[in-house]
FIFI-472869 format. One record per residue (C-alpha): residue number from 0; residue in one letter; z, y, x. Coordinates in pm, 1 decimal. Example, Ala and Ser with C-alpha at 12.3 -4.5 7.8 and 13.67 -1.06 7.14 Angstrom:
% FIFI-472869
+-----+----+----------+----------+----------+
|   i | aa |        z |        y |        x |
+-----+----+----------+----------+----------+
|   0 |  A |    780.0 |   -450.0 |   1230.0 |
|   1 |  S |    714.0 |   -106.0 |   1367.0 |
+-----+----+----------+----------+----------+
//
This chain:
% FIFI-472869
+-----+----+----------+----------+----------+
|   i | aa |        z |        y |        x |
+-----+----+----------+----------+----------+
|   0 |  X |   3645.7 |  -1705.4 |  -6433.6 |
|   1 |  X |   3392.2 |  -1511.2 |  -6634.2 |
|   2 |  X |   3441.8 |  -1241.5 |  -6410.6 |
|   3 |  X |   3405.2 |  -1400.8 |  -6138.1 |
|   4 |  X |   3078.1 |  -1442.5 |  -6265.0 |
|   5 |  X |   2978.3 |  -1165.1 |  -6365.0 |
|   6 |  X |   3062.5 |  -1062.3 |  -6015.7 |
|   7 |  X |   2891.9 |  -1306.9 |  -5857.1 |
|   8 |  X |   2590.9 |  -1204.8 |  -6064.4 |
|   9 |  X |   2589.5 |   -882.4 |  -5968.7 |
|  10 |  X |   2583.0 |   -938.1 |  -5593.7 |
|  11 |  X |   2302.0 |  -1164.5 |  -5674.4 |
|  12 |  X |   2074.2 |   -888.3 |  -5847.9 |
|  13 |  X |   2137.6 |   -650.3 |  -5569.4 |
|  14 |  X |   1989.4 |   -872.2 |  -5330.5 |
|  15 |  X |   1698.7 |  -1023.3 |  -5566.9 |
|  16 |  X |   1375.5 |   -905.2 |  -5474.5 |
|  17 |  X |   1209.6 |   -633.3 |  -5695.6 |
|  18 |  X |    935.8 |   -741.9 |  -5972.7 |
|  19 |  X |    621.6 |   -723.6 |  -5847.8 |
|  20 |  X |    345.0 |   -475.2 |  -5993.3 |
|  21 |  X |    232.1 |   -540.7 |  -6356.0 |
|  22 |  X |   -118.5 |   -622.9 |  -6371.0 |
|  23 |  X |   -146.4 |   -682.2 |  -6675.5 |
|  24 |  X |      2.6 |   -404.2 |  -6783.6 |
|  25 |  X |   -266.7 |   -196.9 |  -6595.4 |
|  26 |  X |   -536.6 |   -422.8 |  -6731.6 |
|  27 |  X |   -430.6 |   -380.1 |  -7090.9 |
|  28 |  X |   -645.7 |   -189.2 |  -7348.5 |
|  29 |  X |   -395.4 |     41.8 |  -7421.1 |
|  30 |  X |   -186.4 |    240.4 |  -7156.6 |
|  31 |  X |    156.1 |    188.3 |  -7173.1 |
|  32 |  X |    393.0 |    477.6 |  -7306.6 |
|  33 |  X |    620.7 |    477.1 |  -6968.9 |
|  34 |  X |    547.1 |    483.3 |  -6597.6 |
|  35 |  X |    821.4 |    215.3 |  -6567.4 |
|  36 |  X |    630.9 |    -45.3 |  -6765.0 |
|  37 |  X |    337.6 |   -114.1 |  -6470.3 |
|  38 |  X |    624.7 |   -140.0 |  -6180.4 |
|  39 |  X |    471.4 |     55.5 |  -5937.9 |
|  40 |  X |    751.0 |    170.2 |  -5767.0 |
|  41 |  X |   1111.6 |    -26.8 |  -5715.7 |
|  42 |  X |   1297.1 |    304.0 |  -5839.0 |
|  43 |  X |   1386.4 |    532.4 |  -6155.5 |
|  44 |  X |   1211.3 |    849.9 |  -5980.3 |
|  45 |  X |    889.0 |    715.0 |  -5846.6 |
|  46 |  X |   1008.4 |    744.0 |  -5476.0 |
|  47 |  X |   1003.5 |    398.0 |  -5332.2 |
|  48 |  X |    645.2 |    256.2 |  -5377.4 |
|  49 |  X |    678.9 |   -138.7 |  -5491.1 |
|  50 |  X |    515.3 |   -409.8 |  -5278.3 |
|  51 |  X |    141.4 |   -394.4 |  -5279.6 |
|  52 |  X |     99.9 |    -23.1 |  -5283.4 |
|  53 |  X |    -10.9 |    121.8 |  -4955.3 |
|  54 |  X |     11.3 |    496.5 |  -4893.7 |
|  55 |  X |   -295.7 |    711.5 |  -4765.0 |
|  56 |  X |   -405.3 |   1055.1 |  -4735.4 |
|  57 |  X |   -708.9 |   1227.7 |  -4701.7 |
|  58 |  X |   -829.6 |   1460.2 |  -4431.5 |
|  59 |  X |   -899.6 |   1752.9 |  -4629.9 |
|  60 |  X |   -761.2 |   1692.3 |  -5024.2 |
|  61 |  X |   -808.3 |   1947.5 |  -5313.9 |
|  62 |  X |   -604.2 |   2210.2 |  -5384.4 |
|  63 |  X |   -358.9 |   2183.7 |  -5659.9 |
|  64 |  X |   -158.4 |   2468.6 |  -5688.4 |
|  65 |  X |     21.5 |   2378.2 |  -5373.6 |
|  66 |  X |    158.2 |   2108.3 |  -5496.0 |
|  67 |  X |    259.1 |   1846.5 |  -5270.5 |
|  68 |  X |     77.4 |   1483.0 |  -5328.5 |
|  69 |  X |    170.3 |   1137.0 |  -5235.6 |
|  70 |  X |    -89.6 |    897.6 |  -5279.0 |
|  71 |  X |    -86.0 |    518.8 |  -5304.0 |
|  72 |  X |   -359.1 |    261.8 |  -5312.2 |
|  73 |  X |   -266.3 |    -85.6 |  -5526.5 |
|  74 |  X |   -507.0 |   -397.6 |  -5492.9 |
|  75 |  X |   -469.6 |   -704.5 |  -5701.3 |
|  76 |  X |   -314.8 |   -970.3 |  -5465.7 |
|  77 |  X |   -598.7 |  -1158.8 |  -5291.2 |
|  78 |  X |   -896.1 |   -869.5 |  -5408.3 |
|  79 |  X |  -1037.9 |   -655.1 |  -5132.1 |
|  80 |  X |  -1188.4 |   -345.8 |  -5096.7 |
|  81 |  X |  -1561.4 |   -305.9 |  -5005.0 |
|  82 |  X |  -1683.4 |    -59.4 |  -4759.2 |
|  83 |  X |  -1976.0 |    189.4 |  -4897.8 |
|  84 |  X |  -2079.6 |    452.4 |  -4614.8 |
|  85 |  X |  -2116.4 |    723.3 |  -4882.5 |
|  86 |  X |  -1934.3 |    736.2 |  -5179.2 |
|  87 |  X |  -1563.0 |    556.3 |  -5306.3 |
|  88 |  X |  -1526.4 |    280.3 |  -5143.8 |
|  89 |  X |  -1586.3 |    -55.8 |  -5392.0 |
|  90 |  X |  -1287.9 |   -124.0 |  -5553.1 |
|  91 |  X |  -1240.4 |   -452.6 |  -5738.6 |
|  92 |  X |  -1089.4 |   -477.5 |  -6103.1 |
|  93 |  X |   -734.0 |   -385.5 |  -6106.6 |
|  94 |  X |   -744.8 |   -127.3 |  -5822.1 |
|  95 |  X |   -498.2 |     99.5 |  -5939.9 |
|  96 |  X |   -474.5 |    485.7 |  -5742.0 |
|  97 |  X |   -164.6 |    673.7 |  -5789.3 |
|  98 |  X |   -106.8 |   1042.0 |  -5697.8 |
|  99 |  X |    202.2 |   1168.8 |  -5771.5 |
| 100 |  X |    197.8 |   1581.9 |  -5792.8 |
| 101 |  X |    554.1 |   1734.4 |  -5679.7 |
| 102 |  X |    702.4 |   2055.1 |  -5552.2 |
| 103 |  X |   1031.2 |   2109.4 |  -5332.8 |
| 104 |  X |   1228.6 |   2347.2 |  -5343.5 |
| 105 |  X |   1059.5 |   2630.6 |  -5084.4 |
| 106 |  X |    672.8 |   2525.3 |  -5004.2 |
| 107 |  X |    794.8 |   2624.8 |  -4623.0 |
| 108 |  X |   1047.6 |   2264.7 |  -4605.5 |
| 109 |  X |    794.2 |   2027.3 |  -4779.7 |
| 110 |  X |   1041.1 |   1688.4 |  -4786.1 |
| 111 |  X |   1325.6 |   1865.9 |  -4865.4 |
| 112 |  X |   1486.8 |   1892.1 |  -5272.4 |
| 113 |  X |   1136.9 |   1751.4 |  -5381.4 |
| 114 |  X |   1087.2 |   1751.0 |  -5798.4 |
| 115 |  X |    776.5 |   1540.2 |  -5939.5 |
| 116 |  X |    614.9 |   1684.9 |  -6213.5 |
| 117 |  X |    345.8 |   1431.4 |  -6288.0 |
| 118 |  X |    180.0 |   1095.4 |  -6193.5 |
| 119 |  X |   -228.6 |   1029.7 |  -6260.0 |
| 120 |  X |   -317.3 |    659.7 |  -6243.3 |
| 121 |  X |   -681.7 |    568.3 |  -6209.7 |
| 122 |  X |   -752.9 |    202.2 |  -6311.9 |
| 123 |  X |  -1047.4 |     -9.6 |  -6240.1 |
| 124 |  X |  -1049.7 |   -181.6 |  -6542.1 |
| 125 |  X |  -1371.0 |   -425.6 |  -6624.2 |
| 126 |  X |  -1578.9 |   -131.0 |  -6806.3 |
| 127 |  X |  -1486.0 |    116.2 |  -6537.5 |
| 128 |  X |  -1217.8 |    348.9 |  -6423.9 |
| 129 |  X |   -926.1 |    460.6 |  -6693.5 |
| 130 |  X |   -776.5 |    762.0 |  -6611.7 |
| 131 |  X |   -362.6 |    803.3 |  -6713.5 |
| 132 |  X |   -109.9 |   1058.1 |  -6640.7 |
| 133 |  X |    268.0 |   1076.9 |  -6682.1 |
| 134 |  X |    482.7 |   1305.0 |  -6664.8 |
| 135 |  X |    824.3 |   1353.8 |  -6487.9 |
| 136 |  X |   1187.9 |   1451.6 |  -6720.4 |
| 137 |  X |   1401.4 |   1674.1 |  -6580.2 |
| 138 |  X |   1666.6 |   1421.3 |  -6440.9 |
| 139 |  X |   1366.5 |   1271.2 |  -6271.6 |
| 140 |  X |   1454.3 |    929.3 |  -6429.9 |
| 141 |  X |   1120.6 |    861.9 |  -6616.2 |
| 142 |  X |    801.0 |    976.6 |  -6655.4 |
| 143 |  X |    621.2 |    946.9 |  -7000.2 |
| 144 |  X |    223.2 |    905.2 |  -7107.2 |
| 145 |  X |     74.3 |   1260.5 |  -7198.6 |
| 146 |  X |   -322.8 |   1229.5 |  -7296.1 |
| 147 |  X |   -276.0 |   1589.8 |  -7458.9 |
| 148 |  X |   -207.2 |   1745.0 |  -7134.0 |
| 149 |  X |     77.9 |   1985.1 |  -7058.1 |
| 150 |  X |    175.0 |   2317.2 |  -6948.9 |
| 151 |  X |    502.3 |   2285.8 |  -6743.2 |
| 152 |  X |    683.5 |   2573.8 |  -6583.2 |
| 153 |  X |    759.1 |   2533.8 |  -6172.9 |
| 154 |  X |    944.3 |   2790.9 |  -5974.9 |
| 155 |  X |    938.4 |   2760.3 |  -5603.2 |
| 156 |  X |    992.1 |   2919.3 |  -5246.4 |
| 157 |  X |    651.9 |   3058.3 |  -5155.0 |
| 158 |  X |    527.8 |   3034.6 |  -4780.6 |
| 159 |  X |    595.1 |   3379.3 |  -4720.7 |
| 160 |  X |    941.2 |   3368.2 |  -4865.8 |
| 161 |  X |    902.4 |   3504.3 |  -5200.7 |
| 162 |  X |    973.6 |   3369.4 |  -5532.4 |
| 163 |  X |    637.9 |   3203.3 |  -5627.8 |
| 164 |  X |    647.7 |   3102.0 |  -6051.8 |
| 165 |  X |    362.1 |   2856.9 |  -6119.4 |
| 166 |  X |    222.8 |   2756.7 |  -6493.8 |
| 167 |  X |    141.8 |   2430.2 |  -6355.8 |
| 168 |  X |   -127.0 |   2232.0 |  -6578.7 |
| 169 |  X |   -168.0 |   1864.0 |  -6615.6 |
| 170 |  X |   -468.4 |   1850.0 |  -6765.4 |
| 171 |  X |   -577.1 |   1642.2 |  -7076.0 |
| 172 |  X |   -765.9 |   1313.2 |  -7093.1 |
| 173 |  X |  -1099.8 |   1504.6 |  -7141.9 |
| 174 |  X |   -998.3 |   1724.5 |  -6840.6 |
| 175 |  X |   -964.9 |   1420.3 |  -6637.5 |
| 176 |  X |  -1320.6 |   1275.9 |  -6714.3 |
| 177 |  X |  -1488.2 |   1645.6 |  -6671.5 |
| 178 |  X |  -1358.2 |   1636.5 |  -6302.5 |
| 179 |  X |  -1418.8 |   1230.2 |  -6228.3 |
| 180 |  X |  -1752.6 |   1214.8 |  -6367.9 |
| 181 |  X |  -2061.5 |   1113.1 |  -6190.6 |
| 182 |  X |  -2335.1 |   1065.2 |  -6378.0 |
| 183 |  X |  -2132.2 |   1043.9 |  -6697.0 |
| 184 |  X |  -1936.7 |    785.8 |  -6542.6 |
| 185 |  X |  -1515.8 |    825.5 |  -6470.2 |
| 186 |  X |  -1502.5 |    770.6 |  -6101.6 |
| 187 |  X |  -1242.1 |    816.7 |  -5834.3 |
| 188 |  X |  -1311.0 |   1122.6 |  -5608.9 |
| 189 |  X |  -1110.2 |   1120.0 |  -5252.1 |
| 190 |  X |  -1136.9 |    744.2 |  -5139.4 |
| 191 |  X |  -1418.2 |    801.4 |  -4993.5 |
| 192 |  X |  -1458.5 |    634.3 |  -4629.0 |
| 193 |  X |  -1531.5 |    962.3 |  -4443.9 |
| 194 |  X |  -1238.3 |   1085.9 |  -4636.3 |
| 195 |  X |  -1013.6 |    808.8 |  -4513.3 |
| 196 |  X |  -1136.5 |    823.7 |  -4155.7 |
| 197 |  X |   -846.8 |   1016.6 |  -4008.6 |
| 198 |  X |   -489.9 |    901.8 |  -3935.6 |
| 199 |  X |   -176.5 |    814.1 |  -4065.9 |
| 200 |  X |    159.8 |    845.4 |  -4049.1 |
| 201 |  X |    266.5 |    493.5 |  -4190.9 |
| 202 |  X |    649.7 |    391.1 |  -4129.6 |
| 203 |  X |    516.4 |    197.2 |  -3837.7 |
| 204 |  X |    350.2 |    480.8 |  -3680.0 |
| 205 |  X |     40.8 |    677.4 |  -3664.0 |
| 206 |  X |   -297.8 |    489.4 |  -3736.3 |
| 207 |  X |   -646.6 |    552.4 |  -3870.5 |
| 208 |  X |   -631.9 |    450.8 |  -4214.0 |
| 209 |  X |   -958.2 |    234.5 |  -4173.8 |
| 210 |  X |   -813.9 |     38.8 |  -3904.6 |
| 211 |  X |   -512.0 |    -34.8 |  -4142.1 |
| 212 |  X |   -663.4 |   -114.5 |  -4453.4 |
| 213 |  X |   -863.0 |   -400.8 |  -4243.1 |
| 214 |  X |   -595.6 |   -515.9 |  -4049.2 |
| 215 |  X |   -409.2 |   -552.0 |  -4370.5 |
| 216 |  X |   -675.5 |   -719.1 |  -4532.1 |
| 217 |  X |   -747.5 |   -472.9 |  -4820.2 |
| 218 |  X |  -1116.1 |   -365.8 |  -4661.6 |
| 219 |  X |  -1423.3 |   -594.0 |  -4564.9 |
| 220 |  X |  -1743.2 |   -493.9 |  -4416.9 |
| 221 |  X |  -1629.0 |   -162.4 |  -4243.2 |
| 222 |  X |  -1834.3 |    -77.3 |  -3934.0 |
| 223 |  X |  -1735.7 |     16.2 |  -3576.8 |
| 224 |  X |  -1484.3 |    393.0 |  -3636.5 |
| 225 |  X |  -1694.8 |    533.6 |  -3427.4 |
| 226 |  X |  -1993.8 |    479.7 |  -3678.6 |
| 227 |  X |  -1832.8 |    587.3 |  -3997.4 |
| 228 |  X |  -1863.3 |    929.6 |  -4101.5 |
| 229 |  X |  -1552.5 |   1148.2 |  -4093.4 |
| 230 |  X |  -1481.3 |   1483.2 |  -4297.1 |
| 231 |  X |  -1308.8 |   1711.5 |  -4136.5 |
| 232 |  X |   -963.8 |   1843.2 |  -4203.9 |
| 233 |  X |   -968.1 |   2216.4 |  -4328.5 |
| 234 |  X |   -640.0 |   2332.0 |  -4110.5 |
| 235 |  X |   -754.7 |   2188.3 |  -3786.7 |
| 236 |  X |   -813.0 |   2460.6 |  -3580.6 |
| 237 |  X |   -973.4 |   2183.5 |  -3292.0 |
| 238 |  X |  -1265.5 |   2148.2 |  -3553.6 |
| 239 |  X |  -1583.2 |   2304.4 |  -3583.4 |
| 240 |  X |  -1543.0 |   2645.1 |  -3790.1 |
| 241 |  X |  -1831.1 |   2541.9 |  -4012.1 |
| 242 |  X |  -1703.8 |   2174.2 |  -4070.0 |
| 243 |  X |  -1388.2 |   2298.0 |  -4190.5 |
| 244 |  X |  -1552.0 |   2524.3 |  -4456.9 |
| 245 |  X |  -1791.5 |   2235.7 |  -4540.0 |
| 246 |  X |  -1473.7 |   1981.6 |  -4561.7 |
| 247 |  X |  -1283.7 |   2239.9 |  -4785.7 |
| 248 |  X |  -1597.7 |   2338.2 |  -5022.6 |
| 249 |  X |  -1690.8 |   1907.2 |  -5054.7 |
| 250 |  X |  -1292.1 |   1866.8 |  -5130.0 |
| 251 |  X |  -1282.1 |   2163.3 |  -5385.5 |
| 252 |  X |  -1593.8 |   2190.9 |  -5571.5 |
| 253 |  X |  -1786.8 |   1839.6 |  -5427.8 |
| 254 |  X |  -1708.3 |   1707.1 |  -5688.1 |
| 255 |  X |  -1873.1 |   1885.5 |  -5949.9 |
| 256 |  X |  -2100.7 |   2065.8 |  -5789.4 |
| 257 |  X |  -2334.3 |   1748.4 |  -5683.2 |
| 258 |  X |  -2646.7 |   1622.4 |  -5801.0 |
| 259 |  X |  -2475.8 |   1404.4 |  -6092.5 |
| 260 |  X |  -2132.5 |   1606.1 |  -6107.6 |
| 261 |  X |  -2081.4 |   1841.9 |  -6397.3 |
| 262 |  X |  -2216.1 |   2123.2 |  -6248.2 |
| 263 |  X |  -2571.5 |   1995.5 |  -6164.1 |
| 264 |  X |  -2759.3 |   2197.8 |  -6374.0 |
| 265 |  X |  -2644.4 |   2485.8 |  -6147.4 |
| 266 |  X |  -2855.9 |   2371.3 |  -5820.0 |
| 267 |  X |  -2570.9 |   2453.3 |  -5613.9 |
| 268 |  X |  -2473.1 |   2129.9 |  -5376.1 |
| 269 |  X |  -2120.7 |   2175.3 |  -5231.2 |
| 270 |  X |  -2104.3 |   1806.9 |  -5072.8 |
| 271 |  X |  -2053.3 |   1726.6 |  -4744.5 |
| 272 |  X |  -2378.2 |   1511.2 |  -4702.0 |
| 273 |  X |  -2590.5 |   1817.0 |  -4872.4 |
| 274 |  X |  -2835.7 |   1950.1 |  -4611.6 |
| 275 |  X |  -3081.8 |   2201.3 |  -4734.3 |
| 276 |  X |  -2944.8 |   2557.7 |  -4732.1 |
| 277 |  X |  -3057.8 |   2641.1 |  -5042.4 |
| 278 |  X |  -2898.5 |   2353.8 |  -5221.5 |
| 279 |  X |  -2607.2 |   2470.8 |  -5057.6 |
| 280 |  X |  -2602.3 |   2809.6 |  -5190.1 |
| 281 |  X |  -2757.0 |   2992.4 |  -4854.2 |
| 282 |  X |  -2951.5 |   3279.3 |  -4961.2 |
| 283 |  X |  -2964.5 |   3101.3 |  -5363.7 |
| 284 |  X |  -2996.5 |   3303.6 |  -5655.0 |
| 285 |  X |  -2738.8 |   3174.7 |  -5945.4 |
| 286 |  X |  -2956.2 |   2979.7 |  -6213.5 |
| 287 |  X |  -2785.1 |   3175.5 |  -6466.8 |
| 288 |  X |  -2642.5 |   3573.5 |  -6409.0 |
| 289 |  X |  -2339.1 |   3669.8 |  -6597.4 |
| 290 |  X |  -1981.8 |   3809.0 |  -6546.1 |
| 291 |  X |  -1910.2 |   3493.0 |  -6350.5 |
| 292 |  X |  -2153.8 |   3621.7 |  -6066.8 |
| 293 |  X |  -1938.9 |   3980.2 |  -6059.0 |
| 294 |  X |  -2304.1 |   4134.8 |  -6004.7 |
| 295 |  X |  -2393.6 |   3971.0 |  -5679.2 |
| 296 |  X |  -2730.4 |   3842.1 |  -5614.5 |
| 297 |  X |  -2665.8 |   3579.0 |  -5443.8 |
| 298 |  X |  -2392.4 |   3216.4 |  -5405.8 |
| 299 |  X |  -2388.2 |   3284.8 |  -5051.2 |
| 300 |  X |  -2485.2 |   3586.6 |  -4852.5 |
| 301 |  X |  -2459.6 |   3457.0 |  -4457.9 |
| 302 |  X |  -2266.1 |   3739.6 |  -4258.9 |
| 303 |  X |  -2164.6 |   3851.8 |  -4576.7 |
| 304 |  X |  -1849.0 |   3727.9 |  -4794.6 |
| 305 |  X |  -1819.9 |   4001.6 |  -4992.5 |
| 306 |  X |  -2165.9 |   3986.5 |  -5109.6 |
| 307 |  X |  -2108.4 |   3601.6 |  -5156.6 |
| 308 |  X |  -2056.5 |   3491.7 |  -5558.0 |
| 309 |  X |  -1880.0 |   3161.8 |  -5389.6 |
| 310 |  X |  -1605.5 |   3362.1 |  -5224.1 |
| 311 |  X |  -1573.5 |   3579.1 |  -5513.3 |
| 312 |  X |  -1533.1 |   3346.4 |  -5794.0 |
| 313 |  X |  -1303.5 |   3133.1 |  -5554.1 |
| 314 |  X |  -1106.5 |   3465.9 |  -5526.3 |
| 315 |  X |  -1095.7 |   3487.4 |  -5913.5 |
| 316 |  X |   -768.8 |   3361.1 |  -6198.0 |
| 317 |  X |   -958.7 |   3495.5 |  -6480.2 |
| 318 |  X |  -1104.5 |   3176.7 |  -6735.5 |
| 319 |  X |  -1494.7 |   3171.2 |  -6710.3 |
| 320 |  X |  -1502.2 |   3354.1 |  -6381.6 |
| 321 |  X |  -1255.2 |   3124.0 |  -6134.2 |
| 322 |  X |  -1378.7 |   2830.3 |  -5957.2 |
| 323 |  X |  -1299.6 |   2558.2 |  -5983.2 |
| 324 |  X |  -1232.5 |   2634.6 |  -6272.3 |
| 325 |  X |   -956.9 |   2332.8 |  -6362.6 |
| 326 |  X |   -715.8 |   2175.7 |  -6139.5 |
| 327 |  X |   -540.9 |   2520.9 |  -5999.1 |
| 328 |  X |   -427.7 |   2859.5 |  -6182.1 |
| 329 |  X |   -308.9 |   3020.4 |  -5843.3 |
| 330 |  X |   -550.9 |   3148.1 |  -5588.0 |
| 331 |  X |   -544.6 |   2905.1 |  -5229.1 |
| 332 |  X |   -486.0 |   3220.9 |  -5014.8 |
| 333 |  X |   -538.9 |   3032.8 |  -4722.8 |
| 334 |  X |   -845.3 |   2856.2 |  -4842.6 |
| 335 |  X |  -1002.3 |   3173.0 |  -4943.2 |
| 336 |  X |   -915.5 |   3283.3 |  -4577.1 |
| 337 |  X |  -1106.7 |   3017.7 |  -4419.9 |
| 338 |  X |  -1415.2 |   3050.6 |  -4694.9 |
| 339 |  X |  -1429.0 |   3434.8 |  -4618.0 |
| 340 |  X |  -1448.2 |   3329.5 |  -4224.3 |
| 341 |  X |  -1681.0 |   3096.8 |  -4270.9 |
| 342 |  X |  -1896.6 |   3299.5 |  -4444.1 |
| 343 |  X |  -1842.1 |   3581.3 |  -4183.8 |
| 344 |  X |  -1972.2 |   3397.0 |  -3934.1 |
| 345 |  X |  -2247.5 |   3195.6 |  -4050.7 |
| 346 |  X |  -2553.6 |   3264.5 |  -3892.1 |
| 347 |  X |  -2886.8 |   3419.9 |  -4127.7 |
+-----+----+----------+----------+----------+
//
């Protein structure tokens, strides 16, 4: 008879539906040691997202070492999401954004013999965003709290076919708040709505991520599509030359290098919404000479790449030279390709 029961247990479990996400756990003054504990996702490895997490991309995301990025959005049940034409979108308390950093196997079969390496939370908590990351074991059963950052060695198939050995960096708490500040304040970067203003492939088929967050009731006061701005996406060969290289500079150095980023002191505006050519580098004299500015005159020199400081800092791995200078230790060969172009071809 007991195992009967214990049977009959068993086939009861299996068909039990999952937890559902721990907000309180996320709200909670201290983070907790173990991915696990929040129950974002219904598995061991951080594959199956739990209910309440909705996946989204953005049109043109930053760089990381070619890492491959799945991102999820979590809203408190019943809390929406506000729209905001520029800037993150206004996220209620307990909006929780997950990005989960992984390689496969060869860069050239993306899906394929995937390995995480880490997981960043961001976590509207009631004095402001929280930033946590976590990182992966080896059996890919857990992932563990590391505020200290990490150094953790990732060998991969490049895109041309070669052996491609990465000293991947998950940065430190400290790190985290250097990239995510504005105006001395942690904030997300991506969500933003012209960032979101692109489609989907969701497992019901492609939509614009606007359209679905409202239809799924996660976003209020959203305009018309046709009256929300959209970045471009950097590999779209349909697009403007010139919005690509704007979408790619916004999604690389955008951050920082805005009025109230970390780099403001510099002058140099690399947002999407920055205008003036100056503030954008045209024809701008660095506000302070150095090593970093490899004895160029200028951030950009139109017609010009090689005369440009942007493309040749970009084009840097040396510390105090590269930009950006966190987040990447490779060079984005293919980014750098589209910067040089774009600098080819912009007009004096």
């Amino acid at each position: 008879m007991r195992r009967l029961l214990t049977l009959l247990s068993a086939i009861l479990c299996l068909g039990a539906a999952p937890a559902p996400v721990d907000l309180t756990a996320l709200l909670a003054a201290a983070p907790a040691p173990n991915l696990a504990a929040y129950r974002l996702f219904k598995d061991k490895a951080g594959k199956e997202p739990n209910e309440g997490l909705t996946p989204y991309g953005l049109n043109t995301p930053l760089f990381s070492d070619y890492a491959e990025k799945q991102r999820y959005l979590y809203l408190p049940p019943g809390r929406t999401a506000h729209y905001r034409q520029k800037g993150v979108l206004d996220f209620p308390v307990g909006t929780t954004l997950v990005k989960t950093f992984a390689y496969p196997a060869d860069l050239r079969s993306p899906t394929r013999a995937v390995r995480a390496v880490e997981t960043r939370l961001l976590i509207r908590k009631k004095q402001g965003w929280e930033a946590q990351t976590y990182v992966w074991n080896s059996d890919q059963t857990a992932a563990v709290l590391k505020r200290a950052g990490a150094r953790i060695p990732v060998q991969t198939i490049g895109k041309d076919g070669q052996t491609l050995a990465i000293d991947y960096a998950v940065p430190n708490v400290n790190q985290c708040k250097e990239c995510h500040s504005l105006g001395g304040v942690m904030t997300p970067i991506g969500p933003k709505a012209r960032n979101l203003n692109g489609d989907y492939a969701y497992p019901a088929g492609l939509e614009n991520q606007i359209t679905h967050l409202q239809k799924a009731g996660l976003l209020v006061g959203a305009p018309a599509l046709d009256k929300i701005p959209r970045s471009a996406n950097w590999v779209d060969q349909a697009a403007p030359l010139s919005d690509r290289g704007r979408a790619y500079l916004d999604a690389n150095c955008g951050h920082c290098h805005n009025p109230r980023g970390a780099a403001s002191n510099s002058g140099l505006f690399l947002t999407w919404e920055t205008e003036k050519p100056s503030q954008r580098g045209i024809g701008k004299r660095p506000v302070a000479a150095g090593r970093g500015s490899g004895g160029l005159e200028v951030d950009i020199a139109p017609g010009h790449p090689d005369a440009s400081i942007l493309l040749y800092r970009m084009a840097s791995q040396e510390p105090g030279i590269m930009m950006p200078e966190l987040g990447r230790t490779l060079v984005h060969q293919e980014g750098l390709d589209l910067i040089r172009e774009y600098l080819a071809k912009m007009p004096p």
